[in-house]
VODO-890104 format. One record per residue (C-alpha): residue in three letters; x, y, z. Coordinates in steps of 0.25 Angstrom, whole numbers, always signed. Layout:
<recs>
type,east,north,up
Ala,X,Y,Z
...
</recs>
This chain:
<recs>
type,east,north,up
Unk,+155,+334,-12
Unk,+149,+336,+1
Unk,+161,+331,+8
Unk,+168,+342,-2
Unk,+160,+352,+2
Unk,+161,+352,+17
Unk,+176,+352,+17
Unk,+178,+364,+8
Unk,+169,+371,+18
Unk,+176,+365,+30
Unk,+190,+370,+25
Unk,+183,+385,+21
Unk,+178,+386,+34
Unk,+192,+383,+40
Unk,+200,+391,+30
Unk,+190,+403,+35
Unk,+191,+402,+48
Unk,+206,+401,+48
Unk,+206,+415,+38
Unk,+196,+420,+50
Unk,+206,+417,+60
Unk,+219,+421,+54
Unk,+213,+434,+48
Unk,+226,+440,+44
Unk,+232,+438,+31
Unk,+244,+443,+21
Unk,+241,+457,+17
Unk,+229,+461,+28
Unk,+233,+476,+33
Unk,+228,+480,+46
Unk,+229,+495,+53
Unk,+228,+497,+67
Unk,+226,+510,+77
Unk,+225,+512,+91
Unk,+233,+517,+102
Unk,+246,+513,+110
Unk,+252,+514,+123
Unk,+268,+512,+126
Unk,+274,+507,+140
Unk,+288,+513,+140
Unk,+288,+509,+157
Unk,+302,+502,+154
Unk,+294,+490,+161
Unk,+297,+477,+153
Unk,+279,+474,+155
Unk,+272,+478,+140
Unk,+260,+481,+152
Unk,+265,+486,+163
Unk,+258,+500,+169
Unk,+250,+502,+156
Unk,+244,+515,+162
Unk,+260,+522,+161
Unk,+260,+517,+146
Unk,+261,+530,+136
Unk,+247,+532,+131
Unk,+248,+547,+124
Unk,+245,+549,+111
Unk,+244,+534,+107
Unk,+241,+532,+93
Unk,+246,+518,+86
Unk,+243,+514,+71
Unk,+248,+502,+65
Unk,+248,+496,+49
Unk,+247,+479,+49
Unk,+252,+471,+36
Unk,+250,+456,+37
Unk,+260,+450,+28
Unk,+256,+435,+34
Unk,+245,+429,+42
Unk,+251,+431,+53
Unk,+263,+442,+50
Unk,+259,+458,+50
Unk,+268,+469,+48
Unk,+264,+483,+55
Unk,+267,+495,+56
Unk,+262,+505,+66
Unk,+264,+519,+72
Unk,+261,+525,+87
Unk,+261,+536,+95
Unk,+260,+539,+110
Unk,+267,+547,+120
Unk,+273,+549,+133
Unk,+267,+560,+143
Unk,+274,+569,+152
Unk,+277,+561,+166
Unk,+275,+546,+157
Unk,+286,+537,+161
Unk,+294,+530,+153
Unk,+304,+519,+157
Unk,+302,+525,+171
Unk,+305,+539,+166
Unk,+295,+550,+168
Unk,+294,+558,+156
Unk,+295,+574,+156
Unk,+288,+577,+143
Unk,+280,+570,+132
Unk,+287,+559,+122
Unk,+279,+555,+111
Unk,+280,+541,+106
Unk,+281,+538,+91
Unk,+282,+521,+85
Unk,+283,+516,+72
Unk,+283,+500,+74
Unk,+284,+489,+63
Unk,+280,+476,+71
Unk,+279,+462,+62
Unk,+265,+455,+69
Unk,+265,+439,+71
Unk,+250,+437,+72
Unk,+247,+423,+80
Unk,+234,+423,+87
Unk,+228,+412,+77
Unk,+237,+404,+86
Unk,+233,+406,+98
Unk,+218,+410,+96
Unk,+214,+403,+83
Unk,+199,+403,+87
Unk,+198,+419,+88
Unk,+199,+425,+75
Unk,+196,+439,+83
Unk,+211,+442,+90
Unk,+224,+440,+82
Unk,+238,+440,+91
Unk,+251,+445,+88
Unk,+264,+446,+91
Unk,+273,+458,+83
Unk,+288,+462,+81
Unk,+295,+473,+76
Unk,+302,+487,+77
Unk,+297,+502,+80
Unk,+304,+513,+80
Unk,+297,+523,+92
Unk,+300,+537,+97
Unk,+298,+544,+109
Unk,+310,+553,+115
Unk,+320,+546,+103
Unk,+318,+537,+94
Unk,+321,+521,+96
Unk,+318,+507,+89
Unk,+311,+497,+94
Unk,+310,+481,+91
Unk,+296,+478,+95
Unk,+288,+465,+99
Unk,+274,+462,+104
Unk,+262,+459,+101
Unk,+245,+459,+101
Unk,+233,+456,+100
Unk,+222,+460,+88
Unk,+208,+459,+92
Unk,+199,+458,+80
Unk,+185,+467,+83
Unk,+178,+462,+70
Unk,+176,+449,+62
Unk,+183,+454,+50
Unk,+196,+455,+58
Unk,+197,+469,+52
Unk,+195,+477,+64
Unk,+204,+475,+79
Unk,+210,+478,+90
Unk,+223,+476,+94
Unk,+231,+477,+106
Unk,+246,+475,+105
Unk,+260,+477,+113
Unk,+274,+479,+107
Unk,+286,+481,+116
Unk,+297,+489,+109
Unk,+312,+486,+111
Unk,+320,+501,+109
Unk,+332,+498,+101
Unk,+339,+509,+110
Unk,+332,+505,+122
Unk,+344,+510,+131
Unk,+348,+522,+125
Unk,+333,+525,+121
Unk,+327,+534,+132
Unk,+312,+532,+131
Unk,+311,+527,+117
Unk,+314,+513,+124
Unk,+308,+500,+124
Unk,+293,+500,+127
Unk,+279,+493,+126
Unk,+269,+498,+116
Unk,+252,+493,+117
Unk,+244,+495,+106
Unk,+228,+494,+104
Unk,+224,+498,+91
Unk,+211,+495,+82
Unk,+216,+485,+69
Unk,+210,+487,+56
Unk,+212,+479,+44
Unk,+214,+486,+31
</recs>
């Protein structure tokens, strides 16, 4: 009975630490604000020259749905803008552009693979399409990826930092609504 006992509470504890470490699960819905910041220098580097990146106006909301243990779906809006004398793709701009994106991104999450001891930071990789506006209006296939950094031991408050290059569909004939890096830190909560 002992005997019993001791593996039942052996197999408990495991099962709970796996939960602890693979926090997501079907149906978890997260919601994320923060700001954003978009290299359109027509440099193939998602980093180069961060203090040219558009920083004006730049407001980024997101809605999370985990469909799987590791799959998400989201959707997010943002904002931000180009100045008077900003360059883009080695352009100097004459007037203000806003910039407007709706992205739908599908998120691979696989940090439990490469960090299964820390239950505190959760990597992903994420794919999709925008459609964003600045001088026209273009579509984009998008891809990157990012990193959430949990602040609490609930996992229901974070921080994420994340990178998407989007692809225009019309990059040639696209003036500035071209292909261009996007950074993202936003404050995650879990509904």
């Amino acid at each position: 009975m002992k005997k019993l006992i001791l593996i039942t509470l052996l197999v408990s504890f495991s099962m709970s630490s796996f939960a602890q470490r693979n926090s997501r699960a079907n149906n978890d819905w997260y919601v994320s604000l923060g700001v954003n910041a978009i290299n359109s220098l027509g440099t193939q580097s998602p980093f180069n020259s961060p203090s040219d990146w558009a920083f004006h106006s730049p407001i980024s909301a997101a809605i999370e749905y985990n469909w799987s243990d590791q799959f998400a779906i989201e959707q997010s809006i943002t904002f931000n803008g180009f100045t008077e004398d900003h360059v883009i793709d080695g352009v100097n701009l004459e007037e203000d552009y806003s910039y407007l994106s709706l992205d739908t991104n599908v998120k691979y999450y696989f940090g439990q693979y490469i960090f299964p001891n820390f239950n505190w930071i959760e990597l992903h990789a994420n794919a999709g399409v925008g459609f964003f506006h600045v001088d026209e209006t273009n579509i984009s296939a998008n891809i990157g990826g990012g990193a959430l950094f949990w602040l609490n031991g609930n996992r229901t408050f974070g921080l994420r930092v994340q990178t998407t290059g989007k692809f225009a569909f019309n990059h040639p004939e696209s003036g500035f609504d071209n292909n261009h890096f996007q950074h993202h830190l936003q404050v995650v909560f879990k509904l």
